[in-house]
LUMMAR-261121 format. One record per residue (C-alpha): residue number from 1; x, y, z. Coordinates in Angstrom, 1 decimal. Layout:
# LUMMAR-261121
NUM, X, Y, Z
...
This chain:
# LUMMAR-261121
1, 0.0, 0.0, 0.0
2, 1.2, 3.4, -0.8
3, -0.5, 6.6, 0.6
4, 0.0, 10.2, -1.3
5, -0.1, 13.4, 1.1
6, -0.2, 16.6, -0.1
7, -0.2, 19.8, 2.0
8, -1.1, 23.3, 1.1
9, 0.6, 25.3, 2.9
10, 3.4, 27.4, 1.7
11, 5.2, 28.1, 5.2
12, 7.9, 25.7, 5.8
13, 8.0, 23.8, 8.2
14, 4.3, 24.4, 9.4
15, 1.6, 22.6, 11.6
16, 0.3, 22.0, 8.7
17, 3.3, 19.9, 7.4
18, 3.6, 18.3, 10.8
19, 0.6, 17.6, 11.1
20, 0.5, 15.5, 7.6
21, 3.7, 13.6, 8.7
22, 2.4, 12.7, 12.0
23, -0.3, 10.9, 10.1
24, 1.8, 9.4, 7.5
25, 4.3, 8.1, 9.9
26, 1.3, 6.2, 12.0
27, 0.3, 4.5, 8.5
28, 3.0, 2.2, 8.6
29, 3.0, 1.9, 5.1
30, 5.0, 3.4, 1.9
31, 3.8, 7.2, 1.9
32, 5.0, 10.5, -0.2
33, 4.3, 13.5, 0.5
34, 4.3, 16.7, -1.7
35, 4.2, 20.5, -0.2
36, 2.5, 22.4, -3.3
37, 4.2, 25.7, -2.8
38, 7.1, 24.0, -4.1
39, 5.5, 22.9, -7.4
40, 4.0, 24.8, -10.5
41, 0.5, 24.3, -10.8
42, -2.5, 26.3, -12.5
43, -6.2, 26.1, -11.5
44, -8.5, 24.2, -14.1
45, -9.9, 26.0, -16.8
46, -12.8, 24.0, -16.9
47, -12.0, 23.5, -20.7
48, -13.0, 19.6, -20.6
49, -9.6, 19.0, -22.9
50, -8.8, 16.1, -20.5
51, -12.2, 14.2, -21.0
52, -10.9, 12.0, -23.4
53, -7.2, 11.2, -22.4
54, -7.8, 11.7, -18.3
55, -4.7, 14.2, -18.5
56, -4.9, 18.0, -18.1
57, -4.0, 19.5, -21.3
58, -1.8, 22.5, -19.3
59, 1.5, 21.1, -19.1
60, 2.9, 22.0, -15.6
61, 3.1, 19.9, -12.4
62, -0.4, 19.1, -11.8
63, 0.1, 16.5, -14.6
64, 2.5, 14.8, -12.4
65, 0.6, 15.7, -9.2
66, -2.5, 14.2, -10.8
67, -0.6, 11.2, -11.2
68, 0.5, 10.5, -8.4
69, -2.8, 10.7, -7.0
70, -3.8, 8.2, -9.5
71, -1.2, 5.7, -8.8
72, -1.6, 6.3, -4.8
73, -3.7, 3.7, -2.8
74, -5.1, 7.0, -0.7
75, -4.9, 10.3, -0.2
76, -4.9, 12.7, 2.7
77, -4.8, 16.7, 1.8
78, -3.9, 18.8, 4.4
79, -4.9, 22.7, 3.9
80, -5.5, 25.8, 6.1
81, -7.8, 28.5, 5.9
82, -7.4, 32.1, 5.0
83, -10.0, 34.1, 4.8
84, -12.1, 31.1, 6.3
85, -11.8, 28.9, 3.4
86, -9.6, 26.8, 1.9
87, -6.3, 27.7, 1.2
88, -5.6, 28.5, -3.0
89, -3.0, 25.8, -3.2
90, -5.2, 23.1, -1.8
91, -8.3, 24.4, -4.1
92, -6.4, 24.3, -7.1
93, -4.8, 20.8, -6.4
94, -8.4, 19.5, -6.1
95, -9.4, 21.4, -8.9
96, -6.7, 19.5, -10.8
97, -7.1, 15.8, -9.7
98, -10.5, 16.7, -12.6
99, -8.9, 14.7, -15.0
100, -9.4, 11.7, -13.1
101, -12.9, 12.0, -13.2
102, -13.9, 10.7, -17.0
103, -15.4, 7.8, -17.9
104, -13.2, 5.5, -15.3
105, -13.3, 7.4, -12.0
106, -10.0, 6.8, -11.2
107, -10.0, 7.8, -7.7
108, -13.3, 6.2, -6.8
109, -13.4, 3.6, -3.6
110, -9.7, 5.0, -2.5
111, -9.9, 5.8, 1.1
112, -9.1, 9.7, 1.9
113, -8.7, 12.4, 4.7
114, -8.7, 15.7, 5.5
115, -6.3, 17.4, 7.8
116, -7.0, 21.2, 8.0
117, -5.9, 23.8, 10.2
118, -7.4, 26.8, 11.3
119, -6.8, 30.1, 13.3
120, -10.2, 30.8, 14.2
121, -10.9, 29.1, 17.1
122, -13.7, 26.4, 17.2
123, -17.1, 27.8, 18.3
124, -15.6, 31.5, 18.4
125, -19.0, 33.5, 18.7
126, -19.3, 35.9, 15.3
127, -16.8, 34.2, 13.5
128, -16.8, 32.1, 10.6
129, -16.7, 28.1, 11.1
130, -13.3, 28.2, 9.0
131, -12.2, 24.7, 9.7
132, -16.1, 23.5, 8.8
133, -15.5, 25.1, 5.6
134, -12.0, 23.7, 5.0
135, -13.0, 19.8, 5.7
136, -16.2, 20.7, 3.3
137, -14.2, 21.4, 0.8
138, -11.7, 18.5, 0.8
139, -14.8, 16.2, 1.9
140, -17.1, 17.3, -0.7
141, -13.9, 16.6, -3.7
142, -13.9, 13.1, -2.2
143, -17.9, 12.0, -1.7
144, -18.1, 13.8, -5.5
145, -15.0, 11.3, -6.7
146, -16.8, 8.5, -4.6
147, -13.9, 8.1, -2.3
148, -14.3, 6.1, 0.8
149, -14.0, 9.6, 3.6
150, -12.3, 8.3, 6.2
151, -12.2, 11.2, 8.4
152, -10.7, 14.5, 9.4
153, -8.5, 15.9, 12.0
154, -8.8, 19.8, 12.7
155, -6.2, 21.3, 14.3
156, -5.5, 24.6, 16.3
157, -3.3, 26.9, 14.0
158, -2.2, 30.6, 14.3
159, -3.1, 33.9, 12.6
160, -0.7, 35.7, 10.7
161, -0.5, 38.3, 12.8
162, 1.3, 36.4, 15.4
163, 4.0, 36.5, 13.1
164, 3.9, 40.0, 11.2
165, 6.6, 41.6, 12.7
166, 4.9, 44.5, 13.6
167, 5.7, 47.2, 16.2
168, 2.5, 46.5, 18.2
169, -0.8, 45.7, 16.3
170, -3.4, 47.8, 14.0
171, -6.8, 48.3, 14.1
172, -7.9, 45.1, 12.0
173, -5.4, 42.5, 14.3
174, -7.0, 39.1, 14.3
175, -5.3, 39.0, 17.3
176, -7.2, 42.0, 19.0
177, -10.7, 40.3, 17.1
178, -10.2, 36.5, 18.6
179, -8.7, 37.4, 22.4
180, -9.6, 41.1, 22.7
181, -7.9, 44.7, 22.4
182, -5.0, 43.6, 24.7
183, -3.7, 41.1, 22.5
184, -0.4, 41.0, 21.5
185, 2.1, 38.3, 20.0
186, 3.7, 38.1, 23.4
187, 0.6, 37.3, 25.5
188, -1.5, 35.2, 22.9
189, -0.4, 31.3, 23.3
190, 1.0, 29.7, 20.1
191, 0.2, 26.7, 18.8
192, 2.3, 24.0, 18.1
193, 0.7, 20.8, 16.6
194, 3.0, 18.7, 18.5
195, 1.6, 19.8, 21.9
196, -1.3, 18.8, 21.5
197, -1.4, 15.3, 22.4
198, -5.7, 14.9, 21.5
199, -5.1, 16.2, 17.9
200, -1.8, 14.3, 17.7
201, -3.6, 11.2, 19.2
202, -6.7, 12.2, 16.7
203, -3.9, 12.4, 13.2
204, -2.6, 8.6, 14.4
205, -5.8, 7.6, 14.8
206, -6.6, 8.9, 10.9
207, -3.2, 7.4, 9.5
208, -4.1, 4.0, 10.9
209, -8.0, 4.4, 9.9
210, -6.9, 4.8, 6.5
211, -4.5, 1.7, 6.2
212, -7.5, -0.4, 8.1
213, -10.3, 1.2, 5.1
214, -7.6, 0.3, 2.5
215, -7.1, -3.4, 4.0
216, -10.6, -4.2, 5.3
């Protein structure tokens, strides 16, 4: 067996990243795993040139991307969520694994998951459900492919301002919206997926849940 993982995020190194490999290394299996900032890969143009051949006519890495996919016994696509949505990357990897679709359904009965990380804390009142939105989106590619969902793990991530670099905060701070108008970098806890032992417990728990859909 041999799972593909594929993570959105451009920041190296990221709980996003971590949080992919902590599921891939509980599989126990053959995995790869591709960080899509480091590829070339266009959105679909919805141009239906790959309904014949199953291969995207634009000739950058999604072709090889899209492969990979193809070849893989599974898939788990890790993302996060600016703007309360899922990230670009992720979208237009999705978008991309289109191809597949035609006549065969290349990726249908694979077992998938979605890991997906989020700034906005769950259940934050007058916020966006960003991490709903982010699973929906990598759920909703897989029930439309017919993949067997497995599952998702959702895990606590960081705004951007945490990092910005900024002497002291503006007016629009996510910081000051989430934890109030004494927020700063300093006093707002940071997230690190690896201290979290229920959502590093919960990303096992996927990995193995996976390799038992695939083998069951």
């Amino acid at each position: 067996m041999k799972i593909l993982g594929v993570s959105g995020s451009p920041i190296e190194n990221s709980n996003t990243d971590r949080a992919l490999k902590i599921a891939l290394a509980a599989t126990g299996v053959k995995t790869e795993l591709y960080k899509l900032s480091d590829y070339t890969i266009a959105p679909c143009t919805a141009c239906l040139g790959c309904r014949e051949t199953n291969v995207c006519v634009q000739e950058d890495d999604g072709i090889m991307l899209a492969e990979k996919a193809y070849k893989a016994d599974a898939l788990i696509i890790a993302g996060f969520t600016p703007y309360s949505t899922i990230d670009s990357r992720t979208k237009i990897f999705i978008e991309r694994l289109y191809p597949l679709h035609h006549r065969h359904g290349l990726m249908s009965g694979k077992p998938g998951g979605a890991i997906v990380t989020c700034g906005i804390p769950p259940g934050h009142e007058g916020m966006p459900p960003a991490c709903e939105n982010g699973v929906d989106a990598i759920r909703n590619y897989m029930l439309a492919e017919s993949m067997h969902f497995i599952g998702e793990v959702r895990v606590p991530g960081n705004v951007p301002c945490v990092a910005c670099g900024q002497e002291g905060q503006c007016g629009v701070s996510s910081l000051k919206i989430l934890f109030g108008k004494d927020a700063t970098p300093e006093n707002v806890q940071i997230n690190i997926v690896e201290d979290n032992l229920g959502v590093v417990a919960a990303l096992e728990k996927l990995g193995r849940d996976i390799v038992g859909a695939y083998y069951g």
